[in-house]
C-alpha positions as MATLAB code, in Angstrom:
seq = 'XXXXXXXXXXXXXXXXXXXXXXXXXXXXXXXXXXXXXXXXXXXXXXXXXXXXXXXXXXXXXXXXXXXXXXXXXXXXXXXXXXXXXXXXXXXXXXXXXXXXXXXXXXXXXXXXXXXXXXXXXXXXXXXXXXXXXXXXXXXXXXXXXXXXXXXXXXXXXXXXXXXXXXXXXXXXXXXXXXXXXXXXXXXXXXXXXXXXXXXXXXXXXXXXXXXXXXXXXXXXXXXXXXXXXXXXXXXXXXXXXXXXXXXXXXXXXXXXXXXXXXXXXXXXXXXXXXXXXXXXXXXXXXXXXXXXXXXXXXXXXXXXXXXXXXXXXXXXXXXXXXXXXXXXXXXXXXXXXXXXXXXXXXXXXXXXXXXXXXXXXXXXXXXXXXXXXXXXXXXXXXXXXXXXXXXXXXXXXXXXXXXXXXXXXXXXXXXXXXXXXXXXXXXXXXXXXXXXXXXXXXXXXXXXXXXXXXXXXXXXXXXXXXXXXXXXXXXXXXXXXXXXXXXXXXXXXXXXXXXXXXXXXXXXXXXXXXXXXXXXXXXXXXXXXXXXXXXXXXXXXXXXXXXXXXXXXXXXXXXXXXXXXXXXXXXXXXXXXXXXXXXXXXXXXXXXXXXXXXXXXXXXXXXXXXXXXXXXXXXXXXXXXXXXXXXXXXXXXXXXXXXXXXX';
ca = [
     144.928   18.976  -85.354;
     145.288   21.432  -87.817;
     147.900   24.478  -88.281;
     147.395   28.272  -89.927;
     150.040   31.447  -89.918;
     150.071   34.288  -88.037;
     149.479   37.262  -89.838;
     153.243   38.828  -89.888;
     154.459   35.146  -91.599;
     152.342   35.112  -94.754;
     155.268   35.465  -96.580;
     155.677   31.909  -96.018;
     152.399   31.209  -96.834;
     153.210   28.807  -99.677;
     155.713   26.290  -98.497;
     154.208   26.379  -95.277;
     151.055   25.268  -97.122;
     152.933   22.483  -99.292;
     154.528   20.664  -96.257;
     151.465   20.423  -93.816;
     148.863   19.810  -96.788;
     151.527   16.526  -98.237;
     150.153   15.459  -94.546;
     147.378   15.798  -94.552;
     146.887   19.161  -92.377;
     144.382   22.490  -93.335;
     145.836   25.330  -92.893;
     142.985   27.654  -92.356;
     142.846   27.107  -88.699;
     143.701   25.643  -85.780;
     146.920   25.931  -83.909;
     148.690   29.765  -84.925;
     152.517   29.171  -85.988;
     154.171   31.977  -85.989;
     157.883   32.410  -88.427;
     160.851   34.396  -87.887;
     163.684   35.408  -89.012;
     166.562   35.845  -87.193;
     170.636   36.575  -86.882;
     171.216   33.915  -84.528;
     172.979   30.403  -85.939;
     170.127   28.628  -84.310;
     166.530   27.426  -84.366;
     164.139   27.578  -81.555;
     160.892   26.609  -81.252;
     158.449   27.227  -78.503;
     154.686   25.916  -78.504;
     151.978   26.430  -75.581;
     148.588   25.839  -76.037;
     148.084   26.070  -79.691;
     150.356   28.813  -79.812;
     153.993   28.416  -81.583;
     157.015   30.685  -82.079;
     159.760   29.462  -84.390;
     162.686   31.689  -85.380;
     165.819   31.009  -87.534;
     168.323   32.401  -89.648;
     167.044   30.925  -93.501;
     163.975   30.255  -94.552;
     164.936   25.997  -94.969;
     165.840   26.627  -91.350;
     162.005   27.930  -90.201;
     160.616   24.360  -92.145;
     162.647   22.407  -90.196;
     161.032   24.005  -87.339;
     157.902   24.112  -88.095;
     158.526   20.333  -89.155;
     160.168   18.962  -86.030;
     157.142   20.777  -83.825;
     154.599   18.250  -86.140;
     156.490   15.641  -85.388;
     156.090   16.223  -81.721;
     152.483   17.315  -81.885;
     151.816   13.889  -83.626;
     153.831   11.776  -81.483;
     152.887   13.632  -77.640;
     149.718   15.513  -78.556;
     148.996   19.230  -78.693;
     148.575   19.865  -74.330;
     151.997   19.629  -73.339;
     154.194   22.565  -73.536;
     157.234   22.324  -76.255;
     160.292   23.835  -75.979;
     163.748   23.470  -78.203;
     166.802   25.261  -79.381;
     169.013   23.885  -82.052;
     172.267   25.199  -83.093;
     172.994   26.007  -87.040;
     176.369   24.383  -87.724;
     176.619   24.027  -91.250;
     176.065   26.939  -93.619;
     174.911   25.006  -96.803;
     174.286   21.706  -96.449;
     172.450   19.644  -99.740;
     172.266   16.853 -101.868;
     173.293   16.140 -104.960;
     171.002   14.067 -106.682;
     172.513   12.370 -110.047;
     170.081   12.788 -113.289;
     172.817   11.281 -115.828;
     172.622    7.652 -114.640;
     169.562    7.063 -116.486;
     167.534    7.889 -114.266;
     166.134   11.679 -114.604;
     164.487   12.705 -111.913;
     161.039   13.936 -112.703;
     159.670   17.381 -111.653;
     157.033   15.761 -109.636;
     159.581   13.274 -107.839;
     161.999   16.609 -107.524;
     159.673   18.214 -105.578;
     159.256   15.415 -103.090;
     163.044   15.561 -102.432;
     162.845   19.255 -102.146;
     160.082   18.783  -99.759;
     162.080   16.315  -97.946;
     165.233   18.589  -97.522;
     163.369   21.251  -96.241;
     161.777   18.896  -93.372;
     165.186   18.410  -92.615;
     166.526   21.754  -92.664;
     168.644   21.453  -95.920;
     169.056   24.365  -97.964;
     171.115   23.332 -101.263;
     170.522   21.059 -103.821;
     172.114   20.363 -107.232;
     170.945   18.184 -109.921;
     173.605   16.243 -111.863;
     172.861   17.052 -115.432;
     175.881   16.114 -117.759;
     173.336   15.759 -120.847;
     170.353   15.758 -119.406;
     169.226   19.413 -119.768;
     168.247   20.994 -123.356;
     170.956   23.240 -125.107;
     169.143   24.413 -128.324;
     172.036   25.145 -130.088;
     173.041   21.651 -130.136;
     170.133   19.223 -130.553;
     172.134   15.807 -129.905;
     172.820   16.968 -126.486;
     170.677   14.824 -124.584;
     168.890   13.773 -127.187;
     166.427   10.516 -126.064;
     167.883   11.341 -122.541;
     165.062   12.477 -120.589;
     166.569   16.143 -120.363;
     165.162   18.997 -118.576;
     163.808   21.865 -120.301;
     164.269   25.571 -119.562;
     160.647   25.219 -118.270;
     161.160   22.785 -116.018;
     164.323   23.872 -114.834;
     162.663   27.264 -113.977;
     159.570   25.679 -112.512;
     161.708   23.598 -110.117;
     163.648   26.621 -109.754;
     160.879   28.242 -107.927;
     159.794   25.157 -106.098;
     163.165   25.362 -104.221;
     162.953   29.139 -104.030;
     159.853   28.981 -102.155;
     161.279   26.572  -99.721;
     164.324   28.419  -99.355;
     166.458   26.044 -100.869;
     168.910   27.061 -103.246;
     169.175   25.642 -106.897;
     172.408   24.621 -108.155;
     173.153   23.575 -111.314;
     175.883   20.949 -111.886;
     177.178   20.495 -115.380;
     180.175   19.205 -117.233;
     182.811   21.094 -118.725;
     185.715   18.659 -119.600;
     184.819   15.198 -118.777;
     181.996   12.338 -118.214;
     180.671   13.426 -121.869;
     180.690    9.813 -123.247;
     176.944    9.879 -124.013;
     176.882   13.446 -126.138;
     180.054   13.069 -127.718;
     178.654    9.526 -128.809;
     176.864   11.278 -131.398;
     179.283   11.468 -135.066;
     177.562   15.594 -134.868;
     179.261   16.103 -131.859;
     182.809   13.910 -132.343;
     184.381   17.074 -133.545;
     184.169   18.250 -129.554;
     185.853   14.947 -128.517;
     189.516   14.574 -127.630;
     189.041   11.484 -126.348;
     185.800    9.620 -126.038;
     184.656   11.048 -123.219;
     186.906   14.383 -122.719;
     185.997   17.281 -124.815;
     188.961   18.956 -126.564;
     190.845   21.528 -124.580;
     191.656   24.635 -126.925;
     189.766   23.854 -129.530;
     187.089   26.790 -130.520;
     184.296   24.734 -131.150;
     184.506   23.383 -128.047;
     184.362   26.637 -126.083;
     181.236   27.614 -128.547;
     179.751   24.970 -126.699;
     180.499   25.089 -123.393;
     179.450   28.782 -123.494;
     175.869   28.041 -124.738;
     175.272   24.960 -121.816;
     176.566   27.963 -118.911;
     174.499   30.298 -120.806;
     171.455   28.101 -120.666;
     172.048   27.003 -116.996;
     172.101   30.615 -116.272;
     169.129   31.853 -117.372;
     166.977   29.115 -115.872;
     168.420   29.279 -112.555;
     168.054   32.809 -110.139;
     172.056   30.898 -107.722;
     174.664   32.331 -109.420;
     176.405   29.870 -108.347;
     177.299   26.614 -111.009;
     179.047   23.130 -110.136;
     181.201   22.512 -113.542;
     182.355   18.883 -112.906;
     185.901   18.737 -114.388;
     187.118   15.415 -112.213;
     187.861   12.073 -113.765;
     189.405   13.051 -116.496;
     191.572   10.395 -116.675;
     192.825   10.338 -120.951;
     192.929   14.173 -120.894;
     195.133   15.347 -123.773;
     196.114   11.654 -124.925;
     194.056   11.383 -127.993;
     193.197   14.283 -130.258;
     194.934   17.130 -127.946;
     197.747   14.679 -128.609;
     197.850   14.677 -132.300;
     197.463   18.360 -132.529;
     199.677   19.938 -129.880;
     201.454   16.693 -128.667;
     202.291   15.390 -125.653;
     201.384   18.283 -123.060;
     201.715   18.042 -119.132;
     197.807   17.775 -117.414;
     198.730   20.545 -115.595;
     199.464   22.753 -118.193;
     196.121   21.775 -120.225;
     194.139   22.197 -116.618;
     195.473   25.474 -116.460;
     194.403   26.704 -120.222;
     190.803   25.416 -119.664;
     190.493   26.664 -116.399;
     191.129   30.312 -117.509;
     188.881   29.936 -120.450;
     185.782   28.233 -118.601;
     186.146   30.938 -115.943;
     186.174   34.058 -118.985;
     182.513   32.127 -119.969;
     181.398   32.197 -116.634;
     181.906   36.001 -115.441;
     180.724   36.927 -118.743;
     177.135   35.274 -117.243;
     177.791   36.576 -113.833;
     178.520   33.101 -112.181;
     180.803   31.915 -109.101;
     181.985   28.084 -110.682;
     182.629   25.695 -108.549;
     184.735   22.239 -109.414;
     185.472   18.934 -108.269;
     189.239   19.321 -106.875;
     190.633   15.579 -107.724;
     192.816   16.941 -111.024;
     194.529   19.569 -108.983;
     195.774   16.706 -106.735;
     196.321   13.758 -109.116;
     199.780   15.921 -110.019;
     201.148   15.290 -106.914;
     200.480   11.919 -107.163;
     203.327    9.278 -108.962;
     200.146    7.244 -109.496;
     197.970    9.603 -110.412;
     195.724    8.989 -107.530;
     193.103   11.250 -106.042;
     193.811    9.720 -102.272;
     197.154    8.992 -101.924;
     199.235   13.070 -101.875;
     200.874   13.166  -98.396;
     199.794   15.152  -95.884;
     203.368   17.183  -96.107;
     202.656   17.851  -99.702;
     202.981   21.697 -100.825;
     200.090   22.119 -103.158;
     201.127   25.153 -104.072;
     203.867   23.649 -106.187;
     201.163   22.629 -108.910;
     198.128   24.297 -110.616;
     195.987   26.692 -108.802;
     192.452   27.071 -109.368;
     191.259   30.119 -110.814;
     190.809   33.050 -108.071;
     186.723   33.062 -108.194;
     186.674   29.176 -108.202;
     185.621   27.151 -105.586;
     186.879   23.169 -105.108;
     184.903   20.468 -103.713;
     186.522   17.769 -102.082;
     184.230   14.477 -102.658;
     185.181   11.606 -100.673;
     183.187    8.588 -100.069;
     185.665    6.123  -99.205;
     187.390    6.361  -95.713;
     186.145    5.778  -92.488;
     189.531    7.675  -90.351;
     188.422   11.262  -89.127;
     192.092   11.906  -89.529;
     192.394   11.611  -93.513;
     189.787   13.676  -94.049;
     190.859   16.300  -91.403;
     194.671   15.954  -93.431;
     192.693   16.584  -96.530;
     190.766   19.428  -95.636;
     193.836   20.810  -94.952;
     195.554   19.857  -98.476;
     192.593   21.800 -100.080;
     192.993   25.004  -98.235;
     196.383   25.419  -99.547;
     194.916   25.696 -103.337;
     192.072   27.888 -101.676;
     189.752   29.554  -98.886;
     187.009   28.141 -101.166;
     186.988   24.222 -100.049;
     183.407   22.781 -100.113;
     182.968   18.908  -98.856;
     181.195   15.998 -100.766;
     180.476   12.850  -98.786;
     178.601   10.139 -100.027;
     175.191    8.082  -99.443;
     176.435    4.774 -101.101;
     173.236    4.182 -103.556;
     175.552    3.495 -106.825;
     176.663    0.020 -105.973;
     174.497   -2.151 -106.743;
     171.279   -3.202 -106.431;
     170.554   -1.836 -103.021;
     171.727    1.168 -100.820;
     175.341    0.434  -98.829;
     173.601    1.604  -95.744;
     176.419    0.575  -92.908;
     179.501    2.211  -95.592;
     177.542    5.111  -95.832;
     177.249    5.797  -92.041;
     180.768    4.963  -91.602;
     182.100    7.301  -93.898;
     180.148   10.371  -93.585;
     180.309    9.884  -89.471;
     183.845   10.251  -89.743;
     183.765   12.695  -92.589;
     181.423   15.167  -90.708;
     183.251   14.762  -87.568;
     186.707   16.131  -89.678;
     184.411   19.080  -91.056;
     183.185   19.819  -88.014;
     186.999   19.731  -86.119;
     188.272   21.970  -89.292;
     185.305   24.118  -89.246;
     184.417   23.348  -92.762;
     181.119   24.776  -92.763;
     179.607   23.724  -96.826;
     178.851   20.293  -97.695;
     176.810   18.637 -100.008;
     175.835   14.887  -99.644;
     175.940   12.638 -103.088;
     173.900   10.300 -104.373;
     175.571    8.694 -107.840;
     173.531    6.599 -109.664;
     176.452    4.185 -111.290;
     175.606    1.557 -114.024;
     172.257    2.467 -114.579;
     170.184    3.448 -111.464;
     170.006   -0.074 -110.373;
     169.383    0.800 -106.774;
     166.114    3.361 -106.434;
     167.707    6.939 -105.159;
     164.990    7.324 -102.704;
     165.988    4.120 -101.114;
     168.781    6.522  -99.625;
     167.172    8.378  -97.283;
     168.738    7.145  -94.255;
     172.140    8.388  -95.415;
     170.383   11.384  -96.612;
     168.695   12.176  -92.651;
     172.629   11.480  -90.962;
     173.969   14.155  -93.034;
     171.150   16.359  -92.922;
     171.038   16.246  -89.072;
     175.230   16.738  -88.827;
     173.948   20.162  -89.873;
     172.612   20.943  -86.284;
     173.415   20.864  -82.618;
     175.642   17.439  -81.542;
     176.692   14.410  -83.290;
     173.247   12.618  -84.286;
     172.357    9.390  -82.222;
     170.446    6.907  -83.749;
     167.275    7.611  -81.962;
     167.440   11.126  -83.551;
     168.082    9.201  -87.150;
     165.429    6.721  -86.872;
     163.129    9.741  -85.643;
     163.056   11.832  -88.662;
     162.917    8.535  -90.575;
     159.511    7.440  -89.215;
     158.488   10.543  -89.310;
     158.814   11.073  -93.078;
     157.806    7.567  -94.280;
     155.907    6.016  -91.707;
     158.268    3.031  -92.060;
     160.306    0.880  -89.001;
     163.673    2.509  -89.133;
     165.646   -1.046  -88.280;
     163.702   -2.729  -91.288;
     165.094   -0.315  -93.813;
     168.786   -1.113  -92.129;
     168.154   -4.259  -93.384;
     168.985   -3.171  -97.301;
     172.058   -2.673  -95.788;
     173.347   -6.239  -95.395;
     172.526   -7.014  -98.681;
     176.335   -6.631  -99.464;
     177.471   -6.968  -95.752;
     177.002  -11.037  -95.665;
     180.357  -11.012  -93.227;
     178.365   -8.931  -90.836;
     181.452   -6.868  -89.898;
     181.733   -3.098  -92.077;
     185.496   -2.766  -92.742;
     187.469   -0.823  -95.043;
     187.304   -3.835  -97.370;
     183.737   -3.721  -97.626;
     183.506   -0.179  -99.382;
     182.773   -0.670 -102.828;
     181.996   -4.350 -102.313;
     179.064   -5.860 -104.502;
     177.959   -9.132 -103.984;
     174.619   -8.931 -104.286;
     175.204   -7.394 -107.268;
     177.143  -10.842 -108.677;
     174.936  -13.235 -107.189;
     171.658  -11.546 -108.292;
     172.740  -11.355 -111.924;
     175.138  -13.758 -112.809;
     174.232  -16.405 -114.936;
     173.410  -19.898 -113.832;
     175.721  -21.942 -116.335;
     178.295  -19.699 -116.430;
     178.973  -18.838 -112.972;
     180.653  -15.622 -113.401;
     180.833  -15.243 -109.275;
     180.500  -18.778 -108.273;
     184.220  -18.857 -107.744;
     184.331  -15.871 -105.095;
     182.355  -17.861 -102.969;
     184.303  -20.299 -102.407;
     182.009  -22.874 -102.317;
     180.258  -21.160  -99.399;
     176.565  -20.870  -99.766;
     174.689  -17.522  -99.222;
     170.716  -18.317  -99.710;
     170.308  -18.182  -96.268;
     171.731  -15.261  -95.432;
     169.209  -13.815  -98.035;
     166.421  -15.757  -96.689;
     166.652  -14.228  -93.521;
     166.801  -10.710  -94.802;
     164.289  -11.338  -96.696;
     161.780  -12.890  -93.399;
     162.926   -9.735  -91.714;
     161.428   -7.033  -94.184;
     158.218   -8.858  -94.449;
     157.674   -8.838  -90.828;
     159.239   -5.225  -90.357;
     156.334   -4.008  -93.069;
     153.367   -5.181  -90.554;
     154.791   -2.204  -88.458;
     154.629    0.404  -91.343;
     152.665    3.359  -90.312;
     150.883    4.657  -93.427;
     151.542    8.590  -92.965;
     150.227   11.239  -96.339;
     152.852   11.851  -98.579;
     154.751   10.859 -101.379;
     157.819    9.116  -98.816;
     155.635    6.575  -97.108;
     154.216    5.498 -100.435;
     157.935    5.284 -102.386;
     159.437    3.539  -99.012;
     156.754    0.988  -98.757;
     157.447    0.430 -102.170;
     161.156    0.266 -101.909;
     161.096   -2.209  -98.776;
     158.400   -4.804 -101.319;
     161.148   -4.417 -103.516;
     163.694   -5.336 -101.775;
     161.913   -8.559 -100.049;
     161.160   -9.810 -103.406;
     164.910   -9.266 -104.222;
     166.307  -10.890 -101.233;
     163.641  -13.654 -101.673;
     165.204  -13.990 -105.384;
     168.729  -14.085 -103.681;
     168.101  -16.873 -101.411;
     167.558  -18.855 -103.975;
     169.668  -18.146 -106.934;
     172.794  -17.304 -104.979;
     173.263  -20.915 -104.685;
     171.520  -22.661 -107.516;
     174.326  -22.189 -109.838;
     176.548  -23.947 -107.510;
     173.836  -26.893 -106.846;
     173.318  -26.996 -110.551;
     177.288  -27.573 -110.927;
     177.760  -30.071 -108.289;
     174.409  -32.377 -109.585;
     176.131  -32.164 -112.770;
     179.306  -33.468 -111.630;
     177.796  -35.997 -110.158;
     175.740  -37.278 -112.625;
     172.610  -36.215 -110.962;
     170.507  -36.053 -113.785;
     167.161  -36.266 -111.951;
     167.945  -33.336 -109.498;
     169.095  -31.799 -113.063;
     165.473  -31.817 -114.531;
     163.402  -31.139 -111.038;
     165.827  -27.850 -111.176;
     164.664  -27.112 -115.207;
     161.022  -28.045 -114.771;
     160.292  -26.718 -111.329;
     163.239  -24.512 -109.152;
     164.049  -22.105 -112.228;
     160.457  -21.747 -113.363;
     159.557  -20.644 -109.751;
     162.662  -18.036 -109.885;
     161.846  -16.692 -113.186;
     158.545  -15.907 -112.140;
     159.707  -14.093 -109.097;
     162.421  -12.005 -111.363;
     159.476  -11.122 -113.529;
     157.864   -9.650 -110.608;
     160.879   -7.680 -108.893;
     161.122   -6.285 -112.666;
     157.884   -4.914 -112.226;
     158.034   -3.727 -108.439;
     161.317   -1.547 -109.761;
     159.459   -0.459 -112.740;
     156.657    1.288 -110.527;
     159.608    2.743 -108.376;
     161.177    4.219 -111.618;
     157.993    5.692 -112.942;
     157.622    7.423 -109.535;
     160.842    8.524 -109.383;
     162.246    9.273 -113.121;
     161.563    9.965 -116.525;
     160.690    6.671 -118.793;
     164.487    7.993 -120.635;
     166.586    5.150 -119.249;
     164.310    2.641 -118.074;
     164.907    0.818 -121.635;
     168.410   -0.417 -119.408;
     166.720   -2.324 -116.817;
     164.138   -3.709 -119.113;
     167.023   -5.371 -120.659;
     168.714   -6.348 -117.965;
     165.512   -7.920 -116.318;
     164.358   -9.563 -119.644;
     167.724  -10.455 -120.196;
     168.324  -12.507 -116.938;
     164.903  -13.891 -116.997;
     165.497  -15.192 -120.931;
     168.681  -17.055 -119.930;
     166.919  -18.480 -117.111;
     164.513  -20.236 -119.186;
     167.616  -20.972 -121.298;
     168.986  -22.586 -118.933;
     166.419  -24.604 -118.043;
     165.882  -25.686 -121.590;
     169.772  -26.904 -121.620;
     169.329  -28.492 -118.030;
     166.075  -30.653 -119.154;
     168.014  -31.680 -122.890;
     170.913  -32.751 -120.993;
     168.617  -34.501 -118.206;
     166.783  -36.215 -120.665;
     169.628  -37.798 -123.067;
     169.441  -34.956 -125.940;
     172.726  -33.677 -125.016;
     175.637  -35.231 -123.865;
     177.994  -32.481 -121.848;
     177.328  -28.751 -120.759;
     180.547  -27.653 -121.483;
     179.270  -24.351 -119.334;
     179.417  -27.066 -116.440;
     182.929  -28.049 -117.090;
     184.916  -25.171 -117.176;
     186.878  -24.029 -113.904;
     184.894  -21.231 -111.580;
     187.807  -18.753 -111.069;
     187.405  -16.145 -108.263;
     186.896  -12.695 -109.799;
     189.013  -11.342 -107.088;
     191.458  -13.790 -105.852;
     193.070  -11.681 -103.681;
     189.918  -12.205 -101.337;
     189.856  -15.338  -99.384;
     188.390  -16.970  -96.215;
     186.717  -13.719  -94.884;
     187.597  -11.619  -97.204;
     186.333  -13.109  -99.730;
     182.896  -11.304 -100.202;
     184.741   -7.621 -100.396;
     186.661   -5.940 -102.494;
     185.471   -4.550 -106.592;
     183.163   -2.465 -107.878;
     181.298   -5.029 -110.460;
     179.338   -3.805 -113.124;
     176.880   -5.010 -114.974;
     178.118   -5.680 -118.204;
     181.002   -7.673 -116.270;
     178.381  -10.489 -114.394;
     175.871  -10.874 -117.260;
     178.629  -12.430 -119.874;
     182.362  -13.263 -120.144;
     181.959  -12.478 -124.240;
     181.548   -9.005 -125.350;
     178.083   -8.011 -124.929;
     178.842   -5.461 -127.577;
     181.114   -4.154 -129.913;
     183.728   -3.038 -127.869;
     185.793   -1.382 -129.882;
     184.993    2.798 -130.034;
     187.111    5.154 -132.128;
     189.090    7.890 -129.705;
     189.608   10.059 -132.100;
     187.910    9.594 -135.467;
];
């Protein structure tokens, strides 16, 4: 079975070619696809013996198409007639891929997800560069970063072009600029240490060249400027200058200027919209302003300016429909951004992410909220791979058309792409679901996270478990993805490879868990009582075994990375893989001394484990906090702290 163009759809020629040939298909005969355009909010395809008609509004639209009429070919054959009609619900729908987290994606992994969102029918996508992209005029910016160039911001540029996806820049223009303004060259931005200083000259000098750059490499005209979080705005050089000045009023001043730089390069900015609501809050809270609140009481956005409502956290169709609402008081311009849950930890929150952006969708879609964009953060380092967040990726792609998505329809496009058993990739989803029930309580939960690097003597997490033992839990995730591999399907392309790579990952890291989520307890308890044989078997023969199998999960992420990302960042996880492994064998060493009469206490072994969230019990007690890294590896500093705000 192979696939060519009629002669009216040439124009298409390329993408058409870069889809079907990632599959394996020539495209220099066999069954004639024709491509139209058309006014209608819908696709249709029709096929009859080797014959096929697909028309649709936007070019994205026609590769969905054309995509969805492979997928039937290869699943039913080519005699069968095919007939279908989807309806176009969303306008822009896209992902925002983060790039700041470490992790840059490369061009050559770019293009993959570009290829991806155009099987799916999505036509936007943003890359989330706060540093990451060159600004010549200021050679610390992103310097040892991994940062784009012009060149291959323009090359992907046209990559998305071709597939009729739109480019969107996504910048920074007040906050999340810890890692430039780092650098002593740029402190004289800084008004705090990660908030550049509102007023200040210098500051708009800079801001001018990154939108000037942006703008030149990019044909949208259309820029995402950040602006959210910024949570010490005007309390720490703005404060010594001016003094103490409301957030509003300092929102207001920046907002005017950033919008004079923008129309002076032709662009339509867009922001996150949390600041313009935290004022109405007596906690300063993005989620908590009543639904009776008049918005209009505070700061307006620019006229020009669009907002972009992210939420990633509730799972009532009601908030979101209440918030929609908030947001088109400040403006007709309201743009939604749900969430696909692979920041975390060390593996994608699979069931949170289908809660939320069920009931997210299902408030656009009663509001009639027709842009979204789907996120995919990257918190604390890229620990989980982005790819592994496809599934998430697929549910919000396919809210785009027709009714509300089924799992069938899901697990379709899934298999279709990768080649991979749909259910086994559901299983990264209990890694930090060991209640088995998704509640509100379970958004932003960890464990996995805890368990997988905590240290054995120290038993950061030990107390949140109560005492109850998790290996296996782990051990029977980690059965399930090595039998749900026999069934993946090997299918061309860059996602079957990357997914049969992710799921080896992740049965090496459940493997790891079902182990070491309870040796630090059974390591405590042999030492209490005086166990010392069980003491040394666990040095000379349980952690050996377990540092061996960390060693290898380091280098099954390591090949994911490479195939994903730049090397910029990787540095990170070395550490944090060399660094768990070392105090294994550590540990060990302190384990066989004590076992063997060279030491007489572990006072590691003797403190108290204290939950890290005591307001968790019984059931409970596996939810709640978002743990980082640098919070499970040590108690004591694993750094100097201590950062200058100002100087």
């Amino acid at each position: 079975m192979d696939f060519t163009l009629t002669e009216d759809s040439q124009k298409y020629e390329r993408g058409f070619r870069e889809l079907l040939s990632e599959r394996g298909y020539d495209c220099k005969s066999g069954i004639r696809v024709q491509l139209k355009e058309s006014t209608e909010r819908e696709i249709t395809i029709s096929y009859e013996k080797e014959q096929a008609v697909i028309t649709a509004s936007e070019t994205a639209f026609l590769y969905r198409g054309l995509m969805s009429l492979v997928m039937q070919l290869e699943a039913h054959g080519t005699e069968k007639p095919y007939a279908k009609r989807e309806e176009i619900w969303l306008d822009h729908n896209g992902c925002m891929v983060d790039s700041s987290r470490n992790c840059v994606m490369s061009v050559s992994a770019a293009k993959a997800w570009l290829r991806m969102q155009a099987c799916v029918g999505m036509n936007v996508m943003m890359l989330y560069t706060e540093d990451t992209y060159e600004v010549p005029e200021y050679p610390y910016f992103g310097a040892l970063r991994g940062r784009y160039t012009a060149e291959e911001f323009k090359e992907l540029d046209d990559y998305a072009q071709m597939l009729g996806i739109e480019l969107i820049p996504c910048i920074e223009a007040l906050g999340h600029l810890q890692q430039p303004l780092r650098w002593p060259a740029m402190r004289d931005l800084r008004d705090t240490s990660d908030i550049a200083l509102v007023g200040d000259e210098k500051v708009y000098d800079f801001l001018r060249a990154c939108i000037r750059q942006v703008s030149r490499c990019f044909r949208t005209r259309k820029v995402h400027l950040g602006m959210d979080e910024a949570w010490s705005l005007g309390l720490g050089k703005y404060l010594i200058k001016n003094g103490y000045t409301p957030k509003r009023e300092i929102i207001r001043q920046h907002m005017d200027r950033v919008m004079e730089l923008c129309k002076e390069e032709g662009l339509e900015p867009m922001i996150w919209s949390d600041m313009y609501f935290r004022v109405h809050s007596e906690t300063e809270d993005y989620y908590n302003v009543k639904p009776d609140t008049d918005m209009r009481t505070g700061a307006l956005p620019p006229e020009g300016m669009s907002l972009v409502y992210w939420d990633y956290y509730h799972t009532d169709e009601e908030y979101y429909r209440n918030y929609i609402k908030l947001h088109r008081q400040l403006t007709d311009r309201v743009i939604f951004a749900g969430g696909g849950w692979t920041w975390c930890g060390i593996a994608p929150a699979l069931q949170t992410a289908e809660a939320v952006t069920r009931a997210a969708f299902r408030a656009c879609r009663a509001e009639k909220l027709r842009d979204a964009i789907y996120t995919l953060w990257a918190d604390d380092g890229t620990e989980t791979p982005q790819f592994a967040g496809l599934g998430p990726v697929i549910l919000a792609a396919e809210y785009g058309f027709g009714e509300e998505p089924d799992e069938k329809r899901i697990s379709g496009q899934f298999e279709f792409l990768t080649g991979c058993d749909y259910q086994t990739y559901l299983e990264l989803g209990k890694f930090d679901l060991p209640s088995g029930k998704m509640s509100d309580g379970a958004v932003g939960a960890d464990p996995s996270k805890g368990l997988f690097f905590q240290d054995l003597l120290l038993g950061i997490y030990d107390g949140q478990t109560e005492g109850v033992r998790y290996g296996s839990y782990y051990r029977e995730i980690a059965e399930k993805l090595e039998s749900g591999k026999a069934l993946h399907r090997t299918v061309p392309g860059f996602w079957s490879t990357e997914m049969k790579g992710i799921l080896d990952l992740y049965e090496m890291e459940a493997g790891i868990l079902s182990k070491k989520a309870d040796l630090g307890l059974q390591i405590l308890e042999a030492y209490q009582k005086g166990e010392k044989e069980v003491l040394k078997n666990i040095a000379e023969t349980e952690i050996p075994a377990l540092t061996a199998g960390v060693r290898r999960c380091h280098s099954l992420r390591e090949t994911l990375w490479m195939n994903e990302g730049k090397v910029f960042g990787w540095e990170v996880l070395d550490i944090r893989y060399y660094g768990m492994s070392g105090r294994m064998e550590s540990t060990a060493k302190r384990l066989k001394a004590y076992a063997d009469g060279e030491l007489i206490s572990l006072p590691e072994l003797e403190e108290k484990r204290l939950p890290v969230f005591p307001e968790n019990t019984g059931e409970r007690r596996m939810e709640g906090g978002y743990l980082s890294w640098i919070d499970i590896a040590a108690v004591s500093p694993l750094a100097w702290a201590w950062l200058p705000q100002v100087y």
